[in-house]
N, C-alpha and C positions, 0 to 999 in steps of 0.2 A: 332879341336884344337890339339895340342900338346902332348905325352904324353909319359910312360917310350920308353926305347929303343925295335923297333918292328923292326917283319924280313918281307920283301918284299913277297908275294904271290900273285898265281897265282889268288886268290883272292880279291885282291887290288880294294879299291873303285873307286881308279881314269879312268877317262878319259878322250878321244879330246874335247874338249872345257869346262871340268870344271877348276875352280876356284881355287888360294890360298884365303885361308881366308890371313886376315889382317895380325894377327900372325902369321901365317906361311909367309908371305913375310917378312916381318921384319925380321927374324929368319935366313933367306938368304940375310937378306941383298939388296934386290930387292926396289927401289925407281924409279919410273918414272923424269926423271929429272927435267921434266920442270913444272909439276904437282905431287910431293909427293904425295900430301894428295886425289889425285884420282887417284890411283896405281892400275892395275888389271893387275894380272899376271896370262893367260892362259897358260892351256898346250893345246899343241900342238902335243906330242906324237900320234901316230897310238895306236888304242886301241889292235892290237895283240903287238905291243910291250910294252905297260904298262902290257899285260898280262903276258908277258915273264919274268920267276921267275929265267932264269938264267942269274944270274949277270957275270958272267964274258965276256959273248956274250953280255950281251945287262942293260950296267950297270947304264944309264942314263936316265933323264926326259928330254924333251926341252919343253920350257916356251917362252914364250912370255912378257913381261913385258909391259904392254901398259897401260893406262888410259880411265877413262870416260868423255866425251867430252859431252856437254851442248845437242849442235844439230849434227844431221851426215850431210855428206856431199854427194850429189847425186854422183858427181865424184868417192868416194870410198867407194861405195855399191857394192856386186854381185862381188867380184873380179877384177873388172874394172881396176885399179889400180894393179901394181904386187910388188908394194915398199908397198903400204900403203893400212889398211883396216877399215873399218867401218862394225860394226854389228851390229844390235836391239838384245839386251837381255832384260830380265827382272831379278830385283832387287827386291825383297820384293816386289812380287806381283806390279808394278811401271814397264812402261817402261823408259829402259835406253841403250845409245849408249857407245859402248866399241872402242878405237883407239886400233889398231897394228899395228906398222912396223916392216917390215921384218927384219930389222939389230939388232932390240933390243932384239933378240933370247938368250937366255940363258942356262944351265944342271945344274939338279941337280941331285945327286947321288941317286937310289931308296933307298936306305939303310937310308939315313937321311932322306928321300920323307915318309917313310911308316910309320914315328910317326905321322903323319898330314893326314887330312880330307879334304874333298871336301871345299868350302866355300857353303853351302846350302840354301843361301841367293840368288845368282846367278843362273839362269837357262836359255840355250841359246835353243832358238824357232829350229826344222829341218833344215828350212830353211837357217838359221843364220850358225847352223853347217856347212851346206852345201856347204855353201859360203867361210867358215872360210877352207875348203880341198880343193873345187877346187882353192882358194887363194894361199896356203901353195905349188900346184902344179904349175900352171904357174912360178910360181919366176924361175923354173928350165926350165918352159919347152914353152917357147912362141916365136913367129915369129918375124922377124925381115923384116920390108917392105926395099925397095930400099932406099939409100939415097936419091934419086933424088927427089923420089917422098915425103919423108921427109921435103925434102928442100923447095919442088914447097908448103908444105902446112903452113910451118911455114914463108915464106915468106912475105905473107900478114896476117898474123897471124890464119888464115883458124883452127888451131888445139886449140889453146886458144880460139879461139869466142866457137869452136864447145863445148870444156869444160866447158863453161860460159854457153852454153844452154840446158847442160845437168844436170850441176850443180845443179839448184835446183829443179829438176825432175827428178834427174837420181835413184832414187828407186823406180820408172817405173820401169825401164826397166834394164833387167837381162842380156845385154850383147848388143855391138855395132861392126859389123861384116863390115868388108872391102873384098871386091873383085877385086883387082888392076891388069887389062888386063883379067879376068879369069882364073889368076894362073899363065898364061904363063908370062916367061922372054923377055921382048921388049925389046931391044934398046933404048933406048926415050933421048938419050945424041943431036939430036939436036931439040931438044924442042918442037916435038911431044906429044902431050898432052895423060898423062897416062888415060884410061879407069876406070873409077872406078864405082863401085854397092852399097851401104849402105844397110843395113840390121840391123833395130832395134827390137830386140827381149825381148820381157816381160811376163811377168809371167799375164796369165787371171784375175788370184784374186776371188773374190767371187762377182763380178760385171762384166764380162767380156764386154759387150757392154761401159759399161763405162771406163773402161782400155783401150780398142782401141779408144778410143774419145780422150782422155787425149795424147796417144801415138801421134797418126796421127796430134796433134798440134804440136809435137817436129819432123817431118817426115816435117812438111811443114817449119819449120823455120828454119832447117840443108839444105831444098833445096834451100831455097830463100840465107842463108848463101852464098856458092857454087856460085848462081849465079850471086850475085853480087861480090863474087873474085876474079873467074876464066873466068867469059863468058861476051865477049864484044859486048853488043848489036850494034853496028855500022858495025863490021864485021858479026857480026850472030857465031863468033866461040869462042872456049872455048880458056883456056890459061893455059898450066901448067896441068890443070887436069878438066877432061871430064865427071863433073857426071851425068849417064847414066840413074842412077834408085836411089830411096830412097824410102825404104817400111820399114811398120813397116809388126812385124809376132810374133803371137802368141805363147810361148813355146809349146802348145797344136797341133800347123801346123807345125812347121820345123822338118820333116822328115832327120832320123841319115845321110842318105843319102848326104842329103840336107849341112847340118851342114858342113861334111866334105870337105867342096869344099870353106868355105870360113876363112878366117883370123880376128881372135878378134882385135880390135884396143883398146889400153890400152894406160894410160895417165901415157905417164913416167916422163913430164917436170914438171907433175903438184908435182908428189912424190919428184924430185931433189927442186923443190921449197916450197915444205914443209920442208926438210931435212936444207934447207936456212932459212927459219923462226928458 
């Protein structure tokens, strides 16, 4: 809560991913627009620069102003998404799902920040943190595929089906990795069908046989997807795009090695079409 006028320290209780309490967003002024009355304003700050007591180098907070939403969305779990996020936290012992989007960013001055408290009703799981950094980093820092091959996938709507079947599964799985030709730049302008590899990667859990079960049903419904868009059984060849492999992999097996050789596929239509709603 609130209380006389306090000085910023290197001290400070805050950090990435807590909470304003109620009154303290009111206080700023912070209102979720579309849901008031489920308003949850993260911060977002780097916990060395909440640490940093010197204001004139580093004289702000950034928040997030987002709401609590009923149920999450498999699509924006894990960072998946780079407009839009979904977490699991927990509320008064209760779990509950938090929205972010990226645009609803905000500053607050430390100086006015340091009268106010964590909200300690709130507490987000490792995991959730986790998600919530490597989230806050992609927005800056993510791949961009060919148009073409863009084009060849939202043509027959290849990119919405695959969203729809990740949708309500997708906290499974902790990231959806594209390998388009293996890296290299093709040519494909006369409609040589691009190479593509999928790679569904998820978190073991505390059931790992049963996390690879659950997975490898979204591995066979992304390939049967694929095959019935792009591959014409008459001719025996593909059309547009040529998928080659679709595997699920355990975070536990994909070696850093590994990782680096292929490209996250993230659902930007789905965030522009949230932004529509």
């Amino acid at each position: 809560m609130g209380g006389a006028e306090a000085t910023w320290t290197r001290e400070t209780p805050w950090r990435q991913g807590h909470l304003l309490t109620p009154e303290a967003a009111l206080a700023f002024g912070f209102s979720h627009q579309e849901s008031p009355d489920l308003t949850c304003v993260v911060v977002i700050s780097h916990d060395c620069d909440l640490a940093n007591d010197a204001l004139p180098i580093e004289p702000d907070v950034e928040v997030i102003v987002g709401r609590r939403v009923q149920k999450g969305d498999g699509n924006y779990y894990w960072a998946k998404a780079p407009r839009t996020l979904h977490i699991d936290t927990v509320h008064n012992s209760s779990g509950a799902v938090i929205e972010l989007v990226a645009t609803a960013k905000r500053v607050i001055p430390k100086k006015e920040l340091a009268s106010f408290t964590p909200d300690t009703s709130y507490a987000l799981p490792g995991k959730s943190l986790s998600a919530l950094r490597s989230w806050l980093s992609v927005r800056y820092n993510r791949t961009a595929f060919p148009d073409a091959f863009v084009n060849r996938l939202s043509q027959f709507k290849v990119d919405r089906r695959l969203a729809k079947i990740i949708e309500p599964v997708g906290n499974l799985l902790s990231a959806v990795y594209f390998d388009v030709d293996g890296g290299q730049e093709i040519d494909r302008s006369e409609l040589s069908p691009y190479e593509l590899k999928i790679v569904l990667l998820y978190p073991p859990g505390d059931d790992p046989e049963q996390a690879a079960y659950d997975v490898e049903k979204i591995e066979i419904a992304v390939t049967n997807l694929f095959e019935e868009k792009h591959f014409d059984h008459g001719t025996g060849k593909w059309n547009g795009i040529a998928l080659k492999q679709c595997l699920s992999i355990s975070e536990d097996d994909l070696t850093v090695s590994k990782a680096k050789l292929l490209t996250q596929w993230r659902l930007e239509y789905m965030t522009i079409k949230a932004d529509q709603d």
